[in-house]
C-alpha positions in Angstrom: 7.5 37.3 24.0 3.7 37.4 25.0 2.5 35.5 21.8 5.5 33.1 21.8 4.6 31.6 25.6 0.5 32.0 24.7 1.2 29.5 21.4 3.5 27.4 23.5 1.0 27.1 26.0 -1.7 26.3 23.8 0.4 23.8 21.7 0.6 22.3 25.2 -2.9 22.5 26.3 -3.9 20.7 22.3 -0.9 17.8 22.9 -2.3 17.1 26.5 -6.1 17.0 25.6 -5.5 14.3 22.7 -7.1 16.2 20.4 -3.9 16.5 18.2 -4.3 12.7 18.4 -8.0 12.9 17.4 -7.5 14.7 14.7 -5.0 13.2 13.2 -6.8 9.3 13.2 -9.9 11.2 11.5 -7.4 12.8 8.8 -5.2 9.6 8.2 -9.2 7.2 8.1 -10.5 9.8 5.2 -7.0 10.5 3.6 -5.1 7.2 4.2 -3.9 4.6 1.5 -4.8 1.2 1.7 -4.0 -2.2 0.0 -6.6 -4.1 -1.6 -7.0 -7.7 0.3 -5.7 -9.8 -2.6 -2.7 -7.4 -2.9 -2.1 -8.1 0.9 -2.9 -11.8 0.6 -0.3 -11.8 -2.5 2.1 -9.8 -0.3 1.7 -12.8 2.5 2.3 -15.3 0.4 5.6 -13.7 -1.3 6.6 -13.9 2.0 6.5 -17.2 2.7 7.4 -18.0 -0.5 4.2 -19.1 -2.5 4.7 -17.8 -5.7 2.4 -19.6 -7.2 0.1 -18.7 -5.0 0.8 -15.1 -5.3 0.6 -15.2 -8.6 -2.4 -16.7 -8.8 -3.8 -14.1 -6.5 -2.2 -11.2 -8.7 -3.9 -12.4 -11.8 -7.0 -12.9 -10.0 -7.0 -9.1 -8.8 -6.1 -7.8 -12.1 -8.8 -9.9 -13.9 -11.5 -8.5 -11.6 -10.2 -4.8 -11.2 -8.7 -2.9 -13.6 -4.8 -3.0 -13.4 -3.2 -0.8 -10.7 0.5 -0.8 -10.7 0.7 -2.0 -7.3 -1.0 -5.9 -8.6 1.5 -5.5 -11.8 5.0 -4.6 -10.1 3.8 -7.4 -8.1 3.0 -9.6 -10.5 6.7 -8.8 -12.3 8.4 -9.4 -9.2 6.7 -13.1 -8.8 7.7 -13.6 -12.3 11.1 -12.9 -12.0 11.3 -15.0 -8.5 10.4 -17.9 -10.3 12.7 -17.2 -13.3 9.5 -17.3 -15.8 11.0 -14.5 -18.2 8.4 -14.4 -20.7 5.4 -13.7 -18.5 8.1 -11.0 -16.9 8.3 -9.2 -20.1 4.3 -9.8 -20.8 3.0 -8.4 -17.5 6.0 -5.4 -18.2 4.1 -5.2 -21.4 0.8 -4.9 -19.8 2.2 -2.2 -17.4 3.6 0.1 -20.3 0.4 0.4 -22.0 
C-alpha cells in the first residue's frame, strides 16, 4: 500500500512540475515525422483544388528527391482527381518498382 501511494505521489509531483511535458516535446522534436515543404505545399493546394498545381509540385519533389511514397500516393490521387488515367497507372507504375 506504501509503494502504491509513494508512485502515485511521485506520478503527481512529475505531472505538476511539467517535466512530463518537457520530456515529451524533446522526444516527439528528435523522434517526430515531418512532411517535406513541397509535400505540404501540394497537400495546400489539393485542398483548394489546384491540381495542377499540386501536381506540378509532386513532380517537382520527386525529380529532386528520390521517390517517397508519400509524393507518389499523392501524385496518384491528383491524377485520378483530374480523370488523367494514364499518368494514374504510370505514377502506380513508378510506385511498384
Amino acid at each position: 500500500m506504501g509503494g502504491f501511494l509513494f508512485g502515485m505521489a511521485g506520478a503527481f509531483a512529475i505531472q505538476r512540475s511539467g517535466l512530463e511535458q518537457r520530456a515529451s516535446e524533446a522526444i516527439e522534436s528528435k523522434l517526430g515525422w515531418s512532411s517535406a515543404p513541397d509535400i505540404v505545399q501540394a497537400n495546400e493546394l489539393i485542398e483548394q483544388g489546384k491540381l495542377d498545381g499540386a501536381a506540378a509540385k509532386l513532380e517537382h519533389h520527386l525529380s529532386a528527391n528520390r521517390a517517397t511514397f508519400e509524393a507518389l500516393t499523392l501524385l496518384q490521387q491528383v491524377h485520378w482527381r483530374r480523370n488523367d488515367y494514364p499518368a494514374y497507372f504510370r505514377s502506380a507504375f513508378v510506385s511498384s518498382r
